[in-house]
Structure formats: C-alpha cells, structure tokens
N, C-alpha and C positions, 0 to 999 in steps of 0.2 A: 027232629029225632033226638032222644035220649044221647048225651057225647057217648059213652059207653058204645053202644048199640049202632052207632055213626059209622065210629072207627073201627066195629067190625066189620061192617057191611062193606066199609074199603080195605079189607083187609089189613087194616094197620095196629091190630094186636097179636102176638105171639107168645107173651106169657105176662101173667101178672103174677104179683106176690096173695092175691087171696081178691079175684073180683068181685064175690057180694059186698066186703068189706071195705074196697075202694068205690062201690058206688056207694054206697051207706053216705060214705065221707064225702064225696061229690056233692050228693043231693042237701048235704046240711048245710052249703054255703060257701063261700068262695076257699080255694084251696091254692096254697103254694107249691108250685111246683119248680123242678128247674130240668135242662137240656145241657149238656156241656161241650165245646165244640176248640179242641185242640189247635194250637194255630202252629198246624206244619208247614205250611204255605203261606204268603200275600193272599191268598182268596180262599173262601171256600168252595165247595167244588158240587157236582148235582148229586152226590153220596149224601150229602149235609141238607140238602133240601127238603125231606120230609121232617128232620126235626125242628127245623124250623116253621115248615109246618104246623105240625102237630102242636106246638107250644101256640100259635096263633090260634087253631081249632081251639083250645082248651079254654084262652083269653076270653074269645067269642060265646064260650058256653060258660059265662063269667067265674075264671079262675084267674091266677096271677101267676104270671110266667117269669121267670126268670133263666135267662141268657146266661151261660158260664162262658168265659174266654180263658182257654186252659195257659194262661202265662207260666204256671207252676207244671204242670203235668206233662206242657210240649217242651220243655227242655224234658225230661225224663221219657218217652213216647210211650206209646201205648204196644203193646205184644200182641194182642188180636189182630187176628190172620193175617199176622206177617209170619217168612219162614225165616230173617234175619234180623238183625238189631238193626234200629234208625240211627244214621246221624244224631249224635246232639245236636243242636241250635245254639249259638254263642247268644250274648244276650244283645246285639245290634242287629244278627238276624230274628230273633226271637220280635222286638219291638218292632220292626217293619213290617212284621208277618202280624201282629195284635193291631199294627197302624190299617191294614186293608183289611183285618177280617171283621174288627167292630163296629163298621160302618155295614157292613151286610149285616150283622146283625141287628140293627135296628132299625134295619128298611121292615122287617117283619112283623114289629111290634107295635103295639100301643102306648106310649112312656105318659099319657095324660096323667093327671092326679086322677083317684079313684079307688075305689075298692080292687080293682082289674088291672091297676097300673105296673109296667111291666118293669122289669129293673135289669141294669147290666151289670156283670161283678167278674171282676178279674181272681182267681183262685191265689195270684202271686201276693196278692195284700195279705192275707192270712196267714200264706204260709211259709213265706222269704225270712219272719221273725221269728220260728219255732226251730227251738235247739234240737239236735238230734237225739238226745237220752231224755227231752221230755214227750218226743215223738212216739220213742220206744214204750214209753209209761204209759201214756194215754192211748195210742192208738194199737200199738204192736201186740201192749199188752191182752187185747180184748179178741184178738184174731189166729186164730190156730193156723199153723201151717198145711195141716190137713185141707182146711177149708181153700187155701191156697193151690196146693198142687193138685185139684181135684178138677181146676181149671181145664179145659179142655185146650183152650190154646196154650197154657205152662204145659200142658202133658204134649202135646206135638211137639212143642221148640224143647223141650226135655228130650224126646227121643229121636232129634234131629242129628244131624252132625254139628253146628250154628253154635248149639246149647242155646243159655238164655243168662243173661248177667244179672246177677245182684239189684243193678239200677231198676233194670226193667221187669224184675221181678217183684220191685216192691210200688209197681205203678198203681196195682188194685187197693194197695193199702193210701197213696195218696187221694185216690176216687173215694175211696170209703172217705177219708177224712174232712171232704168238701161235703158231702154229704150229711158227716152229723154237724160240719161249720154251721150249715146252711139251716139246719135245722135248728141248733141251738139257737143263732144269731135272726133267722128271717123264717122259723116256724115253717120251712120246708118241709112238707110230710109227701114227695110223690116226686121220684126223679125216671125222666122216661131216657129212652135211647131205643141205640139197634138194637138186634138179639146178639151181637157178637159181645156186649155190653152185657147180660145179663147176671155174668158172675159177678163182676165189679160193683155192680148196681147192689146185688142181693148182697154183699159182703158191707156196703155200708147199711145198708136195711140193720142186719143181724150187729152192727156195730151199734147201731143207735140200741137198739133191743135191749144189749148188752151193759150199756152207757144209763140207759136214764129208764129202760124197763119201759119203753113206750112204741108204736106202732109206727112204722111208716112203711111206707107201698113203694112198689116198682112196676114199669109196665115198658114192653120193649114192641116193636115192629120187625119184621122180617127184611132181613138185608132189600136192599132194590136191584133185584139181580132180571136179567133177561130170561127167554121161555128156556134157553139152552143152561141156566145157572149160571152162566157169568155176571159180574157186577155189572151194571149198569152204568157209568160215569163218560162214556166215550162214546164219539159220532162214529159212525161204522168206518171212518178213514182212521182213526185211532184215536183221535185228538182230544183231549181231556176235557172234559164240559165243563169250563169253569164258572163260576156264578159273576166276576168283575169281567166288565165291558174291558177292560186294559188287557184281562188276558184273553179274554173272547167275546169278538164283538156281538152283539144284540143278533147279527143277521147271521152269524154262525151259528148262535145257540139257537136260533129259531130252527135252521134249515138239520141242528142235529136232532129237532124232535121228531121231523117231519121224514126222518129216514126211519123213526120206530118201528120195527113187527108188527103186523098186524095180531100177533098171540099175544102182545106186550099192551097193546094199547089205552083197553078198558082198565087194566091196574092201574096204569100209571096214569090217567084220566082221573082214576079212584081217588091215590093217593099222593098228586101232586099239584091239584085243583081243588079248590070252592066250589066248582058244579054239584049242583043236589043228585044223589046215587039216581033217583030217576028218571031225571034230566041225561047222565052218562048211558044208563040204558038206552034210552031213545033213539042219542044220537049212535050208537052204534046198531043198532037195529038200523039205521039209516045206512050206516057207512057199510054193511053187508047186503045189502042189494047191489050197493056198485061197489066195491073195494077200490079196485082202481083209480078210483077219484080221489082215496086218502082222504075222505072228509073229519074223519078222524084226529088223523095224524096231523090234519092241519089246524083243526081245533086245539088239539090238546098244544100244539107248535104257540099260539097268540098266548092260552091261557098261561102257561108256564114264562114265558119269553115278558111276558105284561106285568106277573107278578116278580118277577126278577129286574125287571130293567126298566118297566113303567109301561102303560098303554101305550104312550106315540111313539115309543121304541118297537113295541109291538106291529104297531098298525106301518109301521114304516118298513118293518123287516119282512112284514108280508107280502106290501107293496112290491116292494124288491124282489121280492121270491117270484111275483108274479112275472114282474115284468122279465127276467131272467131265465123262466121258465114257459115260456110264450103268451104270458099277458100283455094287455095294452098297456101304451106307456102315455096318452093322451092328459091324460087328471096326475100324472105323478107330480109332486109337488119339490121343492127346491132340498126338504128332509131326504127325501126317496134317493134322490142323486146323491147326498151325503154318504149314504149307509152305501149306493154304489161306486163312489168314487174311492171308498175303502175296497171293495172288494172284486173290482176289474181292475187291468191296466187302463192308466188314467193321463189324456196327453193336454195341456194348457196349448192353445192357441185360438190366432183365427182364421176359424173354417169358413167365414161368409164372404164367398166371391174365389173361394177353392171349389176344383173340380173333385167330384168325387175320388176320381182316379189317383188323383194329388194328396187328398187325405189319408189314402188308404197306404199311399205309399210312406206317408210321415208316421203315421201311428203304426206303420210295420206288420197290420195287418195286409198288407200284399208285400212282399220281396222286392216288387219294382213295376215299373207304370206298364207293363207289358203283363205282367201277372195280376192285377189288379185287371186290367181290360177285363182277360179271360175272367180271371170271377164273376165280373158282371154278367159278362154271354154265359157263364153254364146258371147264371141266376143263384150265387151261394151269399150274396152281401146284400145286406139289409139297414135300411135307416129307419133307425127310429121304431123297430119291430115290421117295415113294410119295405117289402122284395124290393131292388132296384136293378133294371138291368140296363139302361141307356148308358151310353160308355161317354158321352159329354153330359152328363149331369152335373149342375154347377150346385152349390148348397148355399143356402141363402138365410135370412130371419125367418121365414117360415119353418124353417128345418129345426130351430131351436126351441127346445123348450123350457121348464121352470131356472130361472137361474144362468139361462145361455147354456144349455148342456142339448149336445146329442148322442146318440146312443146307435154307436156302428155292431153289428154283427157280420160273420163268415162263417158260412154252415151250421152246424145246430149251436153249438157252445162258444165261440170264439168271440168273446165283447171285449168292446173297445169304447173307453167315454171320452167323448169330445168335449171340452167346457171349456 
C-alpha cells in the first residue's frame, strides 16, 4: 500500500501541511525526514514508540530517517501539555539521560550505507556554539509572537495560575531552529511528531518559508491515548511502560499489553506493529468470537514486546505469562526460569531429598510444617503447575526442570521458584 494511504488506514495522520504536495514529494524519490525525541529520562517510554515507528515505516517505504536526541531542547523542556514548568536537567543528568535513550534509538533504524541510511544527531552540536543576539538575528527575527502565543498550550499555561517562563516560552523557537539546521545542513524537507507537536513543527515549516522561500512539510499522528482519552503509557497498576529492560523488564512490558481494552486493541495493533492492516482485521474478527481468550491482546503483547526487546525476549516473556497464568511448564526452557526468577520470590537451595512439607516451610510459602500439612489436605500447592496432596511427598530429580528449577504454587497466584 501507498505510505501515505498505509498510515491512514492506521490511523497515524492528524494533520499535514498540504497532502497532495507531500505525496508529490514522496513519490519523486527518497525523502529526508526527521522525528525528535527529548531525553527527559534514562529511557524512552511507549508515548515515543510510534515515532519511532513511524520513522521506520517511512525507511521501509524508502526514505531517510533521521533520529534527533534533544541534548539542546531537554535542558530547556517542552510546554506541551504540561500544566507546570519541568525541572531543568544539569548537564551530568542530561548525558546519562542521552547515554540510555540513543541506544533505543537505533534499535529501530537502519544505519547501513545507502540511499535509506538512517542517521542520529544530537540538536546540542549545533546549538551549544550559537551566541544569543545571533539567535535573535537569524531566528527570532523571522517569528512573530503572534504566531507564538496562538499556541494552544502557550494559551492554557498563559491562563493558568503556573504562567509559563521565558525559558520555556522560547522552546518552539529552538524546534523551529533544528528544523531549518536540518534542512539547511542534511536537506530535511518533512519533520513528523505527535499532534501536541504541531505548532512547533509548523513554526519551523513557516521559518524555513521565510529563510530561503522554499517548501517543507509536516505531518503529525494523534496522541496514543486510551478509549477513555487518557494517555496511554501505563499498565493499568500505574507503572510507566518504559521502553529499557533496566526500567521494565521484557515480562512486564509484555503482561502491560496484554491488560489492553478490548476498544483499544485494533489501534494499537494498527499503530504499534508491522502486521499488514488486513492481517489486523482478521485477527480481530478472530478475537471477537471469543474475547475472552484475549487473542488479541496476546498478539499485539509478542509483537510490541519483540520489537522493543527482541524475539527470545518475546517468546520467553510469553512462555512466562503462560506458565504463570495456568500454562504448562514441561518445554520451559533455562531463558523461561530467567525472566521467572526476576519476577517471583526466588529461593536457592537443595530441594532433592526435601519433603514437600519442608520446602514449603523454607520458601515461606506455608507458616510452618503444620500449615503446610493443611494446604496439602485442602489441595491449594502445586508442583510444577500439577496439584499435590500427599503430605510425605519427598521431591526428587524428577521434580526439576531446565536449569534445576522448580516451580511451587499456593492457590491461584502464590509462586514460589525453587533453583
């Protein structure tokens, strides 16, 4: 399918600066585009995952992408829909935050040589050496304030109690100025983003316009918000879906897909996956005969979880889900018990030629060898995913599996990993 025509049908346009005129441009040959991604954080987060996206789609429909890592712009932050000013960033936090987030950015990319090859650029090279009254010259000069406070997010922090500071008043003018960098210096003509993004996008548009009398595009995507309008970035426990294993491991980002809405699913299938649009159809035609089954939400849980963290991150976090969620545990592999011994209580010893009742008592899963009995007689502990009720049950090499791991339960949720 036509890129254009792709990223409607996943819903990931919201406004362009002139569409006939951006496909025109598409269709005559590879196009420079870029995406900018502030580093407020050590990671980027699943808010930032459609742009890097989208910059990959574009790759694939041969254009040239480029990555921005806002070294310059995340000390100054961005005013879009916030109701207060950010923190600064010192510059030791600022490089630890540029040290984890530009390694995610080039998990996404293709940096081969090539007409397509993609590039990464730090905004601080550019503009750490520009004096402020040649700032005012070149850039200030070309931008009305009009165009400025007409900002929808300048117009709320303007009639907030908060206000809005100087600094972060003139963030749209540091984004425009990346924008005509970019195009001056690497023939950038198309810089995409969210919609909350749009003024700043279209203010360096109208800057380049202004500057050298020539044409460049914008094209933005709709926030990733839930069927309710909230944002989207959180597992329904609250917990930030961060894109780095360090801040959230591969089996939590899987298990926060797999809590998705069923109103949410086919979007986010749309626009956070390589599945062909009629492929997504399908499988949700599928997953609405039985809902219940979540085949969906378990889909879309590998495909996101694989492109983020890698396949056997994937295939291992499923495993895990299964077995956790009343799968077998017979084929789990030594990876499986990895991803589990992160995410249960985890006791080292040896269990071979211990009585169940013994273990149960060490791992703390029973109180004491009297209460442990009873679990067994009401039938609530399970080895290895299979009931056990005999009250001298000794556990032996058969009991273990990949790795020497076994794998105790106590009523539906209560795991305990023996290795």
């Amino acid at each position: 399918m036509e890129l254009l025509e792709d990223l409607e049908a996943r819903g990931l346009i919201q406004d362009t600066t002139d569409r006939e005129a951006l496909a025109a441009m598409l269709a005559e040959g590879p196009t420079t585009l870029y995406c900018g991604f502030d580093p407020t954080a050590d990671s980027l987060h699943v808010g930032n995952l459609i742009g890097l996206l989208t910059l990959r789609r574009f790759q694939l429909a041969g254009h040239r992408p480029i990555s921005l890592a806002g070294g310059a712009t995340g000390m100054v932050g961005d005013p879009s829909g916030r109701s207060e000013e950010r923190n600064l960033l010192d510059d030791a936090t600022l490089a630890a935050n540029l040290a984890g987030i530009v390694p995610q950015l080039e998990k996404f990319l293709d940096f081969d040589a090539g007409p397509t090859q993609a590039k990464l650029v730090d905004n601080r090279a550019w503009t750490v050496g520009v004096g402020v009254l040649d700032f005012l010259r070149d850039v200030g000069k070309h931008v009305t304030v009009n165009q400025m406070l007409a900002r929808e997010s300048v117009k709320s922090r303007l009639a907030g109690s908060e206000g809005l500071s100087y600094t972060e008043f003139s963030y749209m003018l540091l984004q425009g100025y990346d924008y005509l960098w970019l195009f001056e210096n690497e023939g950038c003509r198309l810089q995409i983003g969210g919609s909350d993004q749009w003024g700043n996008i279209v203010l360096g548009v109208d800057l380049i316009r202004r500057k050298h009398r020539r044409t460049a595009h914008a094209l933005t995507w709709p926030l990733l918000t839930k069927a309710d309008g909230t944002k989207y970035g959180k597992t329904a426990g609250g917990e930030t879906m961060w894109l780095s294993p360090a801040r959230m491991s591969p089996y939590r980002f899987y298990q926060g897909w797999i809590g998705a809405d069923d109103a949410d699913v086919r979007r986010l299938l749309l626009q956070l996956t390589f599945l062909p649009v009629p492929e997504v159809d399908s499988l949700m035609a599928e997953h609405e005969e039985a809902p219940h089954e979540r085949r969906a939400q378990k889909r879309l849980a590998f495909e996101v979880t694989a492109l983020v963290h890698g396949r056997e991150a994937a295939e291992a976090a499923r495993a895990a889900s299964a077995i956790l969620f009343g799968g077998g545990i017979a084929d789990a592999d030594a990876e499986v018990f990895e991803v589990l011994a992160a995410e249960v209580p985890t006791t080292r010893t040896r269990a071979v030629g211990l009585t169940l009742v013994d273990l149960l008592t060490e791992t703390g899963l029973a109180r004491s060898r009297s209460d442990a009995r009873r679990a067994l007689e009401q039938g609530s502990i399970y080895v290895n995913g299979e009931r056990v009720v005999e009250i001298d049950r000794l556990i032996d090499d058969s009991d273990l599996r990949a790795g020497g791991n076994l794998l105790l339960r106590r009523g539906k949720k209560t795991y305990h990993l023996v290795r």
